[in-house]
N, CA and C atoms as a LAMMPS dump frame, in Angstrom:
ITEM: TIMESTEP
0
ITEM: NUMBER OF ATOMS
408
ITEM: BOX BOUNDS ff ff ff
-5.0000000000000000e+02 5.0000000000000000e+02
-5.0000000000000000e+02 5.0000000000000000e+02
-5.0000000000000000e+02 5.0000000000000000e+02
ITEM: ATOMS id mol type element x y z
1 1 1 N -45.608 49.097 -66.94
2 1 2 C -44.862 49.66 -65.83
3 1 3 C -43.495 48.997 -65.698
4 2 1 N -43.807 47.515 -65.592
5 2 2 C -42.202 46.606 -65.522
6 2 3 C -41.175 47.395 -66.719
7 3 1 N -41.506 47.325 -67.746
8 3 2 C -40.978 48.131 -69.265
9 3 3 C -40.152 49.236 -68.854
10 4 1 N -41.16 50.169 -68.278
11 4 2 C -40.322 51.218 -67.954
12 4 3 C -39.31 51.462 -67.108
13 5 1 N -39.475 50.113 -66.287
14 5 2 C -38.227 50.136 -64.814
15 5 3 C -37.147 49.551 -65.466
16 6 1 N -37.365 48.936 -66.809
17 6 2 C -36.097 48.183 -66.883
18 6 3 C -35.737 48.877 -67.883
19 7 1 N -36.142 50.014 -68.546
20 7 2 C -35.456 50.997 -69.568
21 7 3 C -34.63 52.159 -68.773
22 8 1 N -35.151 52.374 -67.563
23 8 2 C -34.588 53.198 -66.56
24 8 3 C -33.093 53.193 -66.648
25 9 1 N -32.663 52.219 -66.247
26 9 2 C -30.982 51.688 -65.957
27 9 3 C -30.059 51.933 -67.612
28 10 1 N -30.992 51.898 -68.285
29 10 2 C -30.179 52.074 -69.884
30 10 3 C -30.615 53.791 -69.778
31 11 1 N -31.382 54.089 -69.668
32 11 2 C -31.281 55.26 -69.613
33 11 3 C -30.474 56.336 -68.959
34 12 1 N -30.107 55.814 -68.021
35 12 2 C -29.043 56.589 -66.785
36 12 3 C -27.773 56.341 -67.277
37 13 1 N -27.646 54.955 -67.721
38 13 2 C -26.106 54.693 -68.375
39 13 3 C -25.955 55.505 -69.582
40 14 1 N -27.065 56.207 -70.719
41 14 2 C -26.63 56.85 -71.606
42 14 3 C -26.449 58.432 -71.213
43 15 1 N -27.182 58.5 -70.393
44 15 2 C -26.336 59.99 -69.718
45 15 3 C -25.199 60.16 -68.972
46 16 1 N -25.208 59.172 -68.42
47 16 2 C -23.508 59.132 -67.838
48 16 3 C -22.544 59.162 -68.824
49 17 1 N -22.736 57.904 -69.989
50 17 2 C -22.031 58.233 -71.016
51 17 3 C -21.675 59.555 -71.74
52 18 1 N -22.956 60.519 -72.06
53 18 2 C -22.928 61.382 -72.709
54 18 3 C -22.016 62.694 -71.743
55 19 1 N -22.37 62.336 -70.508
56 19 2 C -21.778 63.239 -69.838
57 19 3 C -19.832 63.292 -69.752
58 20 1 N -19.753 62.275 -69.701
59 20 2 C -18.186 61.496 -69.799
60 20 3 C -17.367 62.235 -71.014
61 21 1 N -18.421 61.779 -71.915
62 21 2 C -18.034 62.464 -73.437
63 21 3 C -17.405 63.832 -73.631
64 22 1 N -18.749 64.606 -72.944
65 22 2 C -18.838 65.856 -73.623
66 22 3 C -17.748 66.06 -72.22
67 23 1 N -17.249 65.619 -70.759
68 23 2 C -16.274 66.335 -69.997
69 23 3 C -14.667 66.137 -70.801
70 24 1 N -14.71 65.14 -71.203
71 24 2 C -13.293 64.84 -71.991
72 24 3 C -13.367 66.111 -73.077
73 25 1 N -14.155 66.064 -74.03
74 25 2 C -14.106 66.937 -75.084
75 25 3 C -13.841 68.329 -74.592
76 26 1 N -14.351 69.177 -73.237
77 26 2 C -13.525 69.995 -72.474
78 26 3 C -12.008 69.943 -72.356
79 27 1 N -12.093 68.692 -71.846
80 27 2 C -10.488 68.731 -71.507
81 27 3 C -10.052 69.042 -72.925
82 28 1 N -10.02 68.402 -73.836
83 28 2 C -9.173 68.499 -75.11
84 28 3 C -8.982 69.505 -75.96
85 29 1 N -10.28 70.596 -75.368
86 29 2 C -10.675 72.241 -75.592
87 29 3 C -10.083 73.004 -74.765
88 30 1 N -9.166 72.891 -73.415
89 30 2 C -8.821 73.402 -72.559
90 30 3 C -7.081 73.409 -73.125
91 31 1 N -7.141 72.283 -73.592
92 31 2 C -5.817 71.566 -73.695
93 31 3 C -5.274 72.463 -75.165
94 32 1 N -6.344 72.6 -76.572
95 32 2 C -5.555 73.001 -77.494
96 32 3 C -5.035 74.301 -77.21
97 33 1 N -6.009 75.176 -76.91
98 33 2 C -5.609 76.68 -76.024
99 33 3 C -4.884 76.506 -76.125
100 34 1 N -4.131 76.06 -74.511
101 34 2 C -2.72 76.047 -73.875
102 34 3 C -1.954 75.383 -74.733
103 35 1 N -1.996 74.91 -75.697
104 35 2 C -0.6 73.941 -76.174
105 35 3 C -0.399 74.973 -77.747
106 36 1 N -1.071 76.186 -77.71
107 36 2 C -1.16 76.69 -79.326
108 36 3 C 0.436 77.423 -78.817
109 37 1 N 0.725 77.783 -77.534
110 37 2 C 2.154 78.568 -77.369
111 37 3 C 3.831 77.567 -77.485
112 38 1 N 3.497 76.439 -77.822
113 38 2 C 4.358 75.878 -77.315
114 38 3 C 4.657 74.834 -78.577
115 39 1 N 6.211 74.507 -79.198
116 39 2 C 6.849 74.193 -80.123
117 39 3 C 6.022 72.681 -80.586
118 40 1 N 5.619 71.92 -79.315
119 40 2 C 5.417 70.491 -79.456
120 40 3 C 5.127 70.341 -78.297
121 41 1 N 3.864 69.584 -78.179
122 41 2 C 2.51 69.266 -77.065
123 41 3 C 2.337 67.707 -77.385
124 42 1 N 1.948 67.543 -76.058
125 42 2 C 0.979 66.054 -76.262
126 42 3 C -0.22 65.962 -74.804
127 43 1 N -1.315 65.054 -75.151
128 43 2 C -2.325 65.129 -74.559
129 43 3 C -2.414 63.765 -74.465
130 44 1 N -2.954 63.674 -72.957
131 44 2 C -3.814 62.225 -72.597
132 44 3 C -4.182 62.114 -71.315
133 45 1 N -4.561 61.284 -70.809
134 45 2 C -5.25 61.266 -69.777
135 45 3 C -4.743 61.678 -68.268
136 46 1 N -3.645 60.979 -68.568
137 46 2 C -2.476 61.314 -67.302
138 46 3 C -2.252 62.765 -67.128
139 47 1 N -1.892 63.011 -68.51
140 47 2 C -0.831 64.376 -68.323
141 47 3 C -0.709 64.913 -69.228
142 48 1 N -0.535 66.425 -69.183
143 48 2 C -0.427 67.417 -70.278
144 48 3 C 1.089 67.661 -70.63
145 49 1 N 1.961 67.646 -71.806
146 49 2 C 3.132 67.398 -71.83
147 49 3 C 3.63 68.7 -73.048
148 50 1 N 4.454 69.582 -72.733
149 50 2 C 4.374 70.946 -74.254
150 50 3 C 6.047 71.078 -73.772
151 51 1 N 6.785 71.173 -74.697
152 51 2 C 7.853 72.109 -75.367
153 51 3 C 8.178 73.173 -75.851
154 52 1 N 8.989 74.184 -75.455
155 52 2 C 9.413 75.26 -75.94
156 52 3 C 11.038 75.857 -75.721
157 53 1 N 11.809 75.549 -76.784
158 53 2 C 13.243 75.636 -76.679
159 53 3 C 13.632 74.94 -75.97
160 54 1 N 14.321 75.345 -74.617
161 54 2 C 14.946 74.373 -73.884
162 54 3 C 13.768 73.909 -72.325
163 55 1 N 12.903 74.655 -72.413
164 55 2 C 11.263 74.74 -71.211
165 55 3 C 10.75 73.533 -71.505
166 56 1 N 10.599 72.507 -70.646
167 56 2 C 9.531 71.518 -70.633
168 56 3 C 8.342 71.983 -69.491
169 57 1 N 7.145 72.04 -69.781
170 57 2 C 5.946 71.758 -69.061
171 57 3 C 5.502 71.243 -68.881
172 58 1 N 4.676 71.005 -67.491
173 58 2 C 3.646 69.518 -67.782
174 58 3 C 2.497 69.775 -66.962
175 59 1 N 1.181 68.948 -66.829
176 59 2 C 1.061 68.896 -65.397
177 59 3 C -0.523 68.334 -65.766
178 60 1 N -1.588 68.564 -65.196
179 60 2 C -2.92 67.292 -65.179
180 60 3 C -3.957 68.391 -66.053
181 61 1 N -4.43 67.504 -67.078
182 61 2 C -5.687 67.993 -68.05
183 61 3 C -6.835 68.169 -66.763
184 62 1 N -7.266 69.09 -67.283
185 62 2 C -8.612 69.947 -66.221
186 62 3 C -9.826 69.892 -67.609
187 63 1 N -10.817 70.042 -67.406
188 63 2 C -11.854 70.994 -67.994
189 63 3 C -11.355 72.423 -68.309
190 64 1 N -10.917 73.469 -67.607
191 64 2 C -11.154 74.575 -67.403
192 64 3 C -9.613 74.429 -68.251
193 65 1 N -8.412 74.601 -67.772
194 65 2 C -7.208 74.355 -68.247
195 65 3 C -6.287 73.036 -67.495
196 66 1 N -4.97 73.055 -68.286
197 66 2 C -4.305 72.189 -67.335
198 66 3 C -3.748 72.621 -65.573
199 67 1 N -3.78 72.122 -64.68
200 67 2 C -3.038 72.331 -63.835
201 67 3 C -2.136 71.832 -63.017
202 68 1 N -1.803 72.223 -61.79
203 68 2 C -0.332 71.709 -61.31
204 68 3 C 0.765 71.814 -62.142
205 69 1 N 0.686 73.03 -62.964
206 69 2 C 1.87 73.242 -64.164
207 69 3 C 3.395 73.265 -63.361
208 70 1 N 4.285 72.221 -63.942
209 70 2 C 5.653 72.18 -63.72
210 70 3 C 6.32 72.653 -64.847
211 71 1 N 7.279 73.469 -64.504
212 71 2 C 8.226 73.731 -65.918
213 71 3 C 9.647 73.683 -65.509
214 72 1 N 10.556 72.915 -65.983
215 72 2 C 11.928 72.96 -65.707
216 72 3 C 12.775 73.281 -66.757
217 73 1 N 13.967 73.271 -67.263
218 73 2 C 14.764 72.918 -67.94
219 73 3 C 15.503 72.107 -68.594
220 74 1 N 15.924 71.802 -69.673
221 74 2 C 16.381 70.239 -70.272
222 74 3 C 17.447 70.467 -70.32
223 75 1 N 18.146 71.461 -70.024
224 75 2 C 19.976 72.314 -69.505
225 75 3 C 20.534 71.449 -67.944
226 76 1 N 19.098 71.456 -67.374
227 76 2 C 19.015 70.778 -66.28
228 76 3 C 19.139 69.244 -65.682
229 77 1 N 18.847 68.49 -67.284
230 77 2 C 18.687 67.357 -66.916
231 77 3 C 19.536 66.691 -67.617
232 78 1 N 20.256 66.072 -66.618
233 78 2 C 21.616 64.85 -66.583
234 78 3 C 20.685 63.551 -67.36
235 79 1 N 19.796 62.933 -67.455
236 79 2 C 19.544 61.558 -67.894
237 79 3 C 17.968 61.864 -68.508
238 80 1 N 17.467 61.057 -69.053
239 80 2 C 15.736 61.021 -69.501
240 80 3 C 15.742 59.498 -69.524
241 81 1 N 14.678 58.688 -68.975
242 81 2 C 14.712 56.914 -68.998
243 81 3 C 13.367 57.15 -69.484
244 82 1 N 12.786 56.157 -69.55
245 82 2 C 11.639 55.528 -70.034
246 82 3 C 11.722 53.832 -68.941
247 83 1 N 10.843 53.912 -67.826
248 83 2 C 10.287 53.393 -67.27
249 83 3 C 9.196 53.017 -67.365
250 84 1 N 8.515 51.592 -67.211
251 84 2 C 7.931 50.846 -67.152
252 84 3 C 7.149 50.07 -66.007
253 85 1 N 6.696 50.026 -65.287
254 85 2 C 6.324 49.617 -64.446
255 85 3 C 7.269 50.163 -63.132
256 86 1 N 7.481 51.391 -62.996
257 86 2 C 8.924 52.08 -62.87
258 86 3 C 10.285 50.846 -62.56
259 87 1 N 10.63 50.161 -63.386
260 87 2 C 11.313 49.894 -64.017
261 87 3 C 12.168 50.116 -65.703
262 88 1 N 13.598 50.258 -65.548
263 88 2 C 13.805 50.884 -66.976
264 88 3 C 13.927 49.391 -67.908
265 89 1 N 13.397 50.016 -69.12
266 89 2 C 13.57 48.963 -70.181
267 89 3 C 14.549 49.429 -71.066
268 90 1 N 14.552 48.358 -72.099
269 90 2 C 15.2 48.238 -73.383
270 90 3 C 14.408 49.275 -74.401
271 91 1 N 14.863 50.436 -75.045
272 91 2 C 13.909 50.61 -75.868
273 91 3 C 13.737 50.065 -77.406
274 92 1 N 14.749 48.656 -77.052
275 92 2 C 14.775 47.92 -78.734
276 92 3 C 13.42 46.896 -78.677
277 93 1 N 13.197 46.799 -77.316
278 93 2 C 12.284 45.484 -77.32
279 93 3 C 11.164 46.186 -76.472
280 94 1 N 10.505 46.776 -76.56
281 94 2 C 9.047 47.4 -75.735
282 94 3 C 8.276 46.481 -75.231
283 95 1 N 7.834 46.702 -74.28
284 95 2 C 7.172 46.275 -73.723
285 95 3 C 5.812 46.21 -74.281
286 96 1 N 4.709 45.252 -74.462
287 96 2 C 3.372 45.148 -74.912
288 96 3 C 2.676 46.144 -73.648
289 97 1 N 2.591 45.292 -72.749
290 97 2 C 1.697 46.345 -71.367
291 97 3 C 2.497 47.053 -70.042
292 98 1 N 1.969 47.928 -69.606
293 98 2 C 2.855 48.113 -68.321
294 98 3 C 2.276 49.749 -68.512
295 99 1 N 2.457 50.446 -66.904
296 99 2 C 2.711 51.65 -66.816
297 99 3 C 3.641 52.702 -67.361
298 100 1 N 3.949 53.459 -68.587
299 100 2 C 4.956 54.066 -68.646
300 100 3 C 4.734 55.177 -67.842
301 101 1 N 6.335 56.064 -67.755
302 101 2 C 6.867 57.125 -67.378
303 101 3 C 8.038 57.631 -67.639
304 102 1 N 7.846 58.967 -68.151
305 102 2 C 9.456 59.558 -68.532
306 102 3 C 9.79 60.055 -67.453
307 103 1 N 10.813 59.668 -66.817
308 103 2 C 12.21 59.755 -65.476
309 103 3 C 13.036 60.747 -66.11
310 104 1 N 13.259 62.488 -65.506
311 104 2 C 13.915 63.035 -66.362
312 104 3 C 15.108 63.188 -64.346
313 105 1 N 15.79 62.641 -64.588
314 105 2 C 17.186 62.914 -63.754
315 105 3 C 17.406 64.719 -63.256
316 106 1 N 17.465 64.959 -62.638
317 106 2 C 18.409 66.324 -62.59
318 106 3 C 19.451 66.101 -62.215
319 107 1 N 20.245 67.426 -62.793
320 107 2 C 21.657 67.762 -62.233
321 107 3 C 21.952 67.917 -61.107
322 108 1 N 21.536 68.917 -60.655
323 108 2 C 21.416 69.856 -59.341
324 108 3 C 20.917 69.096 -57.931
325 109 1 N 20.161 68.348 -58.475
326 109 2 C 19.373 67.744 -57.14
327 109 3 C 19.708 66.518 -56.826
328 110 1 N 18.917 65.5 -56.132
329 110 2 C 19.347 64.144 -55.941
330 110 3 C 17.193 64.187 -56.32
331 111 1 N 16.537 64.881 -56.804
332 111 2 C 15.014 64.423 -57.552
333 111 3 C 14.961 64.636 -58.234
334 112 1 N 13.832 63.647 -59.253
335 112 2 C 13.773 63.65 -60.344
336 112 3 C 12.444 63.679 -60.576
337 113 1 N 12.012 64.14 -61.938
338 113 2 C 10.71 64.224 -62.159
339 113 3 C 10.288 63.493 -63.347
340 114 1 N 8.774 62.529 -62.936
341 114 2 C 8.425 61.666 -63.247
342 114 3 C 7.095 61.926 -63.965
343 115 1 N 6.717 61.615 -65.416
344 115 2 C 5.776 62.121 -66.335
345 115 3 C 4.565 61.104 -66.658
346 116 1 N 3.842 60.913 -66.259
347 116 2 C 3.035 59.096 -66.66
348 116 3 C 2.465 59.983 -68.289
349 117 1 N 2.443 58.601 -68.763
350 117 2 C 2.519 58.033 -70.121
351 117 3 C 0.958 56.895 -70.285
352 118 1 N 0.62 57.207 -71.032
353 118 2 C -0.822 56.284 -71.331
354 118 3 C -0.026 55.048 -72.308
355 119 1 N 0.864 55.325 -73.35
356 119 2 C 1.083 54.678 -73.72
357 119 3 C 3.017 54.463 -74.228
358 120 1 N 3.209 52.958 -74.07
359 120 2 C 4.107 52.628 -73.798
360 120 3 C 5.36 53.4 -75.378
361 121 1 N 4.969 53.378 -76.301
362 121 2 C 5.299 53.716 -77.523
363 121 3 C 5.267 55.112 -77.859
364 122 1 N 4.06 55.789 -77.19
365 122 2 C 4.577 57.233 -77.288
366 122 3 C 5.295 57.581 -76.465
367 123 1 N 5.96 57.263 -75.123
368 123 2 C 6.868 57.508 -74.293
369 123 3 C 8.272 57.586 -74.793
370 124 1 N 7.857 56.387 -75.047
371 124 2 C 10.071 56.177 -76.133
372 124 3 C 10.035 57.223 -77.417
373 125 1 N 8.554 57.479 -78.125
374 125 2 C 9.063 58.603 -79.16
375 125 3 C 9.225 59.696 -78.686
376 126 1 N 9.017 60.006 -77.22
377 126 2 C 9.073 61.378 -76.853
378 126 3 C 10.069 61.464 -75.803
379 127 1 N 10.92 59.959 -75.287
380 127 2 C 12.256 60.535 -74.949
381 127 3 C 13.429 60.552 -76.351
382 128 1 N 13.074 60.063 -77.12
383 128 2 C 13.881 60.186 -78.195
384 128 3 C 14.258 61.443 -78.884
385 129 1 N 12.83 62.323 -78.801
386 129 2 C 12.568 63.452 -79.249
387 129 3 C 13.2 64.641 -78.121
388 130 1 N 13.323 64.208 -77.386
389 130 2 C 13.332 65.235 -76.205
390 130 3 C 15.163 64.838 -75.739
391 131 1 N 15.27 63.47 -75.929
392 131 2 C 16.996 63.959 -76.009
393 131 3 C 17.788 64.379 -77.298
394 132 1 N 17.198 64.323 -78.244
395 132 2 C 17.582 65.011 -79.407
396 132 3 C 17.61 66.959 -79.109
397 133 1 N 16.301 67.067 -78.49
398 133 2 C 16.537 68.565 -78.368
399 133 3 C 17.367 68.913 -77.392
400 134 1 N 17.847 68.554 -76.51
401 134 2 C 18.516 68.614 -75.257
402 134 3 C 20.126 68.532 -75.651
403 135 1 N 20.489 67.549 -76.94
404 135 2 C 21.615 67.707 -77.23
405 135 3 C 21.966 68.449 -78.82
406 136 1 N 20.743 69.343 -78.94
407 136 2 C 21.434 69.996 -80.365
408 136 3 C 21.791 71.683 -79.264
């Protein structure tokens, strides 16, 4: 009887696990869908991130699809930073840990819109990438 009470707790933790699993693997099924229309996509936990000409989109991985979809213009935007702990860095010397976020400035407004980043290194390749398209 003791045996079985103490297999209990491993048992519940491998369904939670499994459950965890298979909800992410949704998301990432929700996610290719939506990103098959669009020039250049990226996925992670934070945020759903796709390109198309001068259209940036973004907005939170779901199961079902992404939502809270934002789409602006890169015609629109005066600056792109790469923030850190929303602080801007150097992008010669990266940072090991910290929160990223791409800070895209507007023209028009005095707000700006702010993209979280899982990781600090794909942030800088994707403002790099994204002011390259903005100025061809």
């Amino acid at each position: 009887m003791e045996r079985g009470l103490l297999w209990l707790p491993l048992l519940c933790g491998f369904f939670g696990l499994a459950w965890a699993g298979w909800n992410e693997y949704q998301k990432l099924e929700a996610y290719r869908s939506w990103a098959e229309n669009f020039d250049n996509a990226k996925y992670d936990i934070y945020a759903v991130l796709a390109h198309k000409g001068c259209e940036i989109t973004w907005g939170k991985p779901t199961r079902k699809a992404p939502v809270n979809l934002q789409t602006f213009s890169l015609q629109d935007v005066a600056k792109i930073c790469l923030l850190v702990n929303e602080c801007p860095i150097d992008e010669e010397n990266l940072p090991q840990k910290g929160a990223p976020v791409l800070e895209f400035c507007l023209t028009n407004s005095e707000r700006s819109i702010k993209i979280p980043f899982t990781e600090i290194e794909l942030a800088a390749k994707w403002r790099k990438y994204l002011e390259q398209v903005k100025n061809e």
